[in-house]
C-alpha positions in Angstrom: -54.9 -43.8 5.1 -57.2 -41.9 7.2 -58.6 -42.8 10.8 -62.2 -42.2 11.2 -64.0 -42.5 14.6 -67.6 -42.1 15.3 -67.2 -41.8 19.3 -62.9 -41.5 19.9 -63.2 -44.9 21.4 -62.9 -47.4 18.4 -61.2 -46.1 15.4 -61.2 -47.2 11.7 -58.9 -47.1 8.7 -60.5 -45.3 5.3 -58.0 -46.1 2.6 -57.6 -43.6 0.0 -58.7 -45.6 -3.0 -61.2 -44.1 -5.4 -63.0 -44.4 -8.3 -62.7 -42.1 -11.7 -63.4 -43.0 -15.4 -60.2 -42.1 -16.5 -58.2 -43.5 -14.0 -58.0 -47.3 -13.1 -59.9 -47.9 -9.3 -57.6 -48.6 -6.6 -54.4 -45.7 -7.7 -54.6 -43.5 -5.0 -53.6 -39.7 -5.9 -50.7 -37.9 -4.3 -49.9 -36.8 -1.2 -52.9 -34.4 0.2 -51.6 -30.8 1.0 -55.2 -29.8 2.7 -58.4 -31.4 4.0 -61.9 -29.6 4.8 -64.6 -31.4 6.5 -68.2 -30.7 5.4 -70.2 -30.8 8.3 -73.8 -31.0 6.9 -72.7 -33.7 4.4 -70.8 -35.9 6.7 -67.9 -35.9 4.3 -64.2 -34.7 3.6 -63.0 -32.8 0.6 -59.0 -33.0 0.0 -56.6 -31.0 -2.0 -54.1 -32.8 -4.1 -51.5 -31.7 -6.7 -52.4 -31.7 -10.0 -55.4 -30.2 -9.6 -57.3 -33.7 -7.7 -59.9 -33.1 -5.4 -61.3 -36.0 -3.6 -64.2 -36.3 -2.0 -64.3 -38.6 0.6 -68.0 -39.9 2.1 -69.2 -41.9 5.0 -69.6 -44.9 2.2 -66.4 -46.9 2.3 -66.0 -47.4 -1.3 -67.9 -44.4 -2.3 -64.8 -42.5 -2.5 -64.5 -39.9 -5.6 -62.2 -37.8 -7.4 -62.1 -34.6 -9.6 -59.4 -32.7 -11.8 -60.1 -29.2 -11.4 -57.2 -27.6 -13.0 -53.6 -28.4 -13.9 -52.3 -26.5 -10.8 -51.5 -27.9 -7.5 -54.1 -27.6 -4.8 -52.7 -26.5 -1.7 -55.8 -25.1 0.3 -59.1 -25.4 0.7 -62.4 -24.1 2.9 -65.6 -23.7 2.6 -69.0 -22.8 4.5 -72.4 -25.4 3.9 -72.5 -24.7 0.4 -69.3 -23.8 -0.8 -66.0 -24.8 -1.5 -63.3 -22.4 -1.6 -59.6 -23.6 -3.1 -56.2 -22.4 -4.3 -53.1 -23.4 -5.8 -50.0 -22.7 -7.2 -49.8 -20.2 -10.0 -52.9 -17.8 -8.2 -55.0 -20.3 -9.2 -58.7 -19.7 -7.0 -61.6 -21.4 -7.8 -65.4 -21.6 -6.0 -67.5 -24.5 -5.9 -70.7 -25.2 -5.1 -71.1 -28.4 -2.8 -74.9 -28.3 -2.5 
Protein backbone atom coordinates (compact mmCIF):
# COMPACT_ATOMS: atom_id res chain seq x y z
CA UNK A 1 0.00 0.00 0.00
CA UNK A 2 1.07 3.44 -0.78
CA UNK A 3 -0.14 6.90 0.86
CA UNK A 4 -0.81 9.51 -1.63
CA UNK A 5 -1.51 13.18 -0.59
CA UNK A 6 -2.37 16.04 -2.83
CA UNK A 7 -1.83 18.82 -0.07
CA UNK A 8 -0.17 16.68 3.33
CA UNK A 9 -3.36 17.35 4.99
CA UNK A 10 -5.73 14.39 3.93
CA UNK A 11 -3.96 11.27 2.85
CA UNK A 12 -5.09 8.28 0.77
CA UNK A 13 -4.37 4.60 0.41
CA UNK A 14 -3.22 3.40 -3.44
CA UNK A 15 -3.27 -0.41 -3.23
CA UNK A 16 -0.83 -2.08 -5.31
CA UNK A 17 -3.10 -4.04 -7.49
CA UNK A 18 -2.64 -4.11 -11.20
CA UNK A 19 -3.52 -5.21 -14.30
CA UNK A 20 -1.32 -7.58 -16.93
CA UNK A 21 -2.55 -10.07 -19.54
CA UNK A 22 -0.66 -12.71 -18.23
CA UNK A 23 -1.27 -12.36 -14.87
CA UNK A 24 -4.75 -12.52 -13.14
CA UNK A 25 -5.82 -8.57 -11.77
CA UNK A 26 -5.69 -8.12 -8.28
CA UNK A 27 -1.89 -10.30 -7.46
CA UNK A 28 0.14 -7.77 -6.42
CA UNK A 29 4.10 -8.29 -7.28
CA UNK A 30 6.80 -8.53 -4.68
CA UNK A 31 8.07 -6.39 -2.40
CA UNK A 32 9.42 -3.06 -4.24
CA UNK A 33 13.29 -2.55 -3.81
CA UNK A 34 13.07 1.20 -5.48
CA UNK A 35 10.55 3.89 -6.48
CA UNK A 36 11.08 7.01 -8.99
CA UNK A 37 8.54 9.56 -9.31
CA UNK A 38 7.97 11.16 -12.79
CA UNK A 39 7.25 14.57 -12.26
CA UNK A 40 5.84 15.65 -15.69
CA UNK A 41 3.55 12.59 -15.80
CA UNK A 42 2.20 12.68 -12.38
CA UNK A 43 3.10 9.12 -11.86
CA UNK A 44 5.48 6.51 -9.98
CA UNK A 45 7.61 3.82 -11.61
CA UNK A 46 8.72 0.92 -9.13
CA UNK A 47 11.30 -1.70 -9.24
CA UNK A 48 10.45 -5.20 -8.32
CA UNK A 49 12.24 -8.57 -8.52
CA UNK A 50 11.94 -10.58 -11.29
CA UNK A 51 12.37 -8.09 -13.56
CA UNK A 52 8.43 -6.14 -12.72
CA UNK A 53 8.25 -2.72 -13.23
CA UNK A 54 5.02 -0.99 -12.29
CA UNK A 55 3.82 1.94 -13.22
CA UNK A 56 1.68 3.50 -10.95
CA UNK A 57 -0.76 6.68 -12.32
CA UNK A 58 -2.99 9.21 -10.68
CA UNK A 59 -5.95 6.77 -12.05
CA UNK A 60 -6.79 4.41 -9.13
CA UNK A 61 -7.20 1.31 -11.08
CA UNK A 62 -5.09 2.36 -13.92
CA UNK A 63 -2.22 0.62 -12.31
CA UNK A 64 0.29 -1.35 -14.79
CA UNK A 65 2.97 -3.71 -14.93
CA UNK A 66 5.92 -4.79 -17.11
CA UNK A 67 8.56 -7.78 -17.10
CA UNK A 68 11.61 -6.33 -18.35
CA UNK A 69 14.12 -9.04 -17.71
CA UNK A 70 14.51 -12.12 -15.49
CA UNK A 71 16.84 -10.19 -13.15
CA UNK A 72 15.82 -8.50 -10.02
CA UNK A 73 15.31 -4.69 -10.16
CA UNK A 74 16.94 -3.05 -7.49
CA UNK A 75 17.27 0.68 -8.74
CA UNK A 76 15.86 2.96 -10.72
CA UNK A 77 16.06 6.91 -12.02
CA UNK A 78 15.35 8.80 -14.54
CA UNK A 79 15.11 12.52 -16.05
CA UNK A 80 11.51 13.66 -18.09
CA UNK A 81 12.04 11.20 -20.73
CA UNK A 82 13.91 8.51 -19.42
CA UNK A 83 14.05 5.67 -17.26
CA UNK A 84 17.26 4.41 -16.05
CA UNK A 85 17.31 0.73 -14.04
CA UNK A 86 19.51 -1.97 -12.77
CA UNK A 87 19.63 -5.32 -11.27
CA UNK A 88 21.21 -8.13 -10.12
CA UNK A 89 23.61 -9.86 -12.43
CA UNK A 90 24.90 -6.08 -14.19
CA UNK A 91 21.79 -6.02 -15.64
CA UNK A 92 21.13 -1.98 -17.05
CA UNK A 93 18.64 -1.15 -19.11
CA UNK A 94 17.19 2.62 -20.61
CA UNK A 95 13.80 3.39 -21.26
CA UNK A 96 12.11 5.84 -22.79
CA UNK A 97 8.91 7.18 -20.77
CA UNK A 98 7.81 9.78 -23.28
Amino acid sequence: VLMFSTGGKVWTERKLDYTVEQVSPGIRPDTPFDMFYDHPADQFFIAFAKGKLMKLTSCTHCNEVAVITEEDLTGISGNDNTLMIVGSNFFIKSLNIR
